[in-house]
N, C-alpha and C positions, 0 to 999 in steps of 0.2 A: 669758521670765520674766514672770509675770504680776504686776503692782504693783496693790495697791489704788487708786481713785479717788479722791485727796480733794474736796471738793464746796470746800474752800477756795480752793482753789490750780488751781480750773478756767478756762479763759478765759474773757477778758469778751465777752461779748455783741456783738454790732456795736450802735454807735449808729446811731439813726433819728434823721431830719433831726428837726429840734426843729417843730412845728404841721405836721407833715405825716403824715397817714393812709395804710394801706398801701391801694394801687391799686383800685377796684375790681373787679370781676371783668366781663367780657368780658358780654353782652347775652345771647348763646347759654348760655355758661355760667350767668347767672341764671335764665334760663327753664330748664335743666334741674335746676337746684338748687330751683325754687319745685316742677316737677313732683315731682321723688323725694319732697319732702315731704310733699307731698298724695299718693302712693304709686299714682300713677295708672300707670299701665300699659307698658311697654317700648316700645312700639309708639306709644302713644299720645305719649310723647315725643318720637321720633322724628320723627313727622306733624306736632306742634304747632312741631317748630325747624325744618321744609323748611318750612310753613309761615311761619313768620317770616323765614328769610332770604332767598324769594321776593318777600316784602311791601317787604322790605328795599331787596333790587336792582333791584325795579318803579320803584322811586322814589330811585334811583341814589343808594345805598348812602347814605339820608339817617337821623338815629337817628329812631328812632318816638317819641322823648318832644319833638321840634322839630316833630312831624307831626300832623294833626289829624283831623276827620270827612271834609273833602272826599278826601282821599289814600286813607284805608280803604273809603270807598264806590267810589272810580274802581279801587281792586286790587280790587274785589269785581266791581266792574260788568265791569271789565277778563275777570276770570275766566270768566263769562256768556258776553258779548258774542264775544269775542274769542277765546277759549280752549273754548268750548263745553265747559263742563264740567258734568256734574250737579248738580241741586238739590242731593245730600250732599255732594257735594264746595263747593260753596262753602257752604255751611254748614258744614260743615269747618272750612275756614277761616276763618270769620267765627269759631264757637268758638274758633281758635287766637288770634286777633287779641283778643278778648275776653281770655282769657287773658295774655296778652301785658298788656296796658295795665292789668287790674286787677288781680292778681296781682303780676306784676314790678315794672312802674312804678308799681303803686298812685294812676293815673289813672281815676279814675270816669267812663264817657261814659256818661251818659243818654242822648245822641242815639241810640245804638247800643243801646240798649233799646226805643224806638220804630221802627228802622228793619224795615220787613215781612221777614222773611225767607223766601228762594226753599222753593218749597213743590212736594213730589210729586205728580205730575199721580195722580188720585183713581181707581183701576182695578173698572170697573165689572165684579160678574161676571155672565161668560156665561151668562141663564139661559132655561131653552126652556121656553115652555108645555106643558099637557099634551098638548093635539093635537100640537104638535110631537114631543112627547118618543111620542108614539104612533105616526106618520109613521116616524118614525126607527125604532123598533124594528120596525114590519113588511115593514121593508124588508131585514132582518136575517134571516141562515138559519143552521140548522146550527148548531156548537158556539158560535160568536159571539152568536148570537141568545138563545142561551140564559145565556149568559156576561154578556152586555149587563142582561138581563132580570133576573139574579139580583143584576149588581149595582146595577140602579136600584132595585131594591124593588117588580117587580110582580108 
């Protein structure tokens, strides 16, 4: 039998301790709560929390708001040195860390605005003079030589 609801006669509420605020939320949990906001990408989520609680357990599960420049240069320098990992990858990370402190904790590091960031080595391209590029093609026969020829542009 279905009864109506009185909104009278509903139960009370649990009471909350009296000056006490409900829990925060978990470190992870606010880093993924600042990303969905900012509507950054699935992925990008994902990269920015391995990110963080790598930085985390580097520095034995200490919070990052007790932690300062020296700790985020040694997990950077750490990653480098140690972990040979690519210029984008620790850049990577340094944007996640970035993240991390200004965003979540609403900690501003300037130091970490001056710090050089690892940079791609500069890929020079292959390019052959014209003697060369002439060498080369008269050393070319048959259907290749002509294939070659047509697609350098002579």
């Amino acid at each position: 039998m279905n009864t109506p609801i009185d909104p009278t006669n509903a139960p009370p509420a649990l009471p909350s301790a009296p000056g006490k605020s409900p829990p925060e939320p978990r470190l992870l949990d606010q880093v993924r709560a600042q990303i969905r906001l900012r509507h950054y990408s699935i992925r990008t989520e994902s990269q920015y929390v391995q990110w963080v609680k790598r930085f985390v357990l580097f520095h034995g599960k200490r919070h990052p708001r007790a932690m300062g420049a020296p700790e985020v240069e040694a997990f950077l320098s750490h990653l480098a040195v140690e972990g040979h990992v690519a210029s984008a990858t620790q850049n990577q990370a340094l944007s996640a860390l970035l993240f991390l402190y200004r965003q979540v904790l609403g900690i501003e590091l300037p130091w970490l605005d001056e710090m050089a960031r690892a940079k791609r080595p500069q890929r020079l391209p292959v390019v052959l003079s014209r003697g060369e590029v002439q060498r080369v093609l008269e050393r070319m026969d048959g259907v290749y030589s002509l294939l070659a020829r047509l697609l350098y542009g002579t």
